[in-house]
C-alpha positions in Angstrom: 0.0 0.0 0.0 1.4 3.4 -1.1 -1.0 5.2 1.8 -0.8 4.4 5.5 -1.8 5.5 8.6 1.1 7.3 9.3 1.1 9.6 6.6 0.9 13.5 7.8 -2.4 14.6 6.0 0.1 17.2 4.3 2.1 14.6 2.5 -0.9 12.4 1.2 -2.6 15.5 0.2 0.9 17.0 -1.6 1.6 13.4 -3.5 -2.3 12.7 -4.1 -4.0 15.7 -4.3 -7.0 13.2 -5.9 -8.2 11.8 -2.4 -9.0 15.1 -1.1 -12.6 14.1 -1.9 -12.8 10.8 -0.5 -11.2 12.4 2.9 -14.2 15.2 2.8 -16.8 12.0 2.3 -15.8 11.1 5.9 -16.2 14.0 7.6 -11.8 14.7 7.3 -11.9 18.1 6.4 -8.4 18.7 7.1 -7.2 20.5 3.9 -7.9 24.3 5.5 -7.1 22.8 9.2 -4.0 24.0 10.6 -2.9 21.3 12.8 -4.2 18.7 9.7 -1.0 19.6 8.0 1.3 17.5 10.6 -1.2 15.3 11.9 -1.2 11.7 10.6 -4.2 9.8 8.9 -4.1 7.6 12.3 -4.5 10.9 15.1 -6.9 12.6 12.3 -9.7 9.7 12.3 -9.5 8.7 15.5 -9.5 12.9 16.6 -12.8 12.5 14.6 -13.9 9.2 16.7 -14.0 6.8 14.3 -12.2 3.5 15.0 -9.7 0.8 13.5 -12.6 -0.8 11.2 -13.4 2.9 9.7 -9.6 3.9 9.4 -9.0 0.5 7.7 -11.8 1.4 5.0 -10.7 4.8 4.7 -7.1 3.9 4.0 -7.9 1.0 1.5 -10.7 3.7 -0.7 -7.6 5.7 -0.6 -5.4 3.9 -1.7 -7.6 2.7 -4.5 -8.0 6.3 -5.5 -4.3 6.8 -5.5 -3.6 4.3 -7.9 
C-alpha cells in the first residue's frame, strides 16, 4: 500500500491531491485545518472518533483512488 496511517495529511494530500474528496466524504476536512498539516491519517480519524474498522476502510478507498 502506497497510503498508511502514518502519513501527515500534508504529504498524502501534496503526493495525491485526488483523495482530497474521499477524505471530505468522511467528515476529514483537514485541507484548510492547521494542525491537519502534521497530523497523521491515524491521530486525524480517530480525533474525529472513528475506529480501526473505519480507518482500515478509509485507508484501503484511498489507496484505490491513489492508484
Amino acid at each position: 500500500m502506497k497510503i498508511n496511517k502514518d502519513m501527515t495529511f500534508g504529504e498524502l494530500l501534496q503526493k495525491y491531491p485526488d483523495v482530497a474528496g474521499t477524505l471530505a466524504q468522511y467528515g476529514l476536512h483537514c485541507i484548510g485545518c492547521h494542525i491537519g498539516i502534521s497530523e497523521t491519517l491515524e491521530q486525524g480519524i480517530k480525533a474525529h472518533g472513528m475506529d480501526d474498522k473505519v480507518m482500515d476502510d478509509i485507508i484501503r478507498e484511498l489507496n484505490e483512488k491513489a492508484s
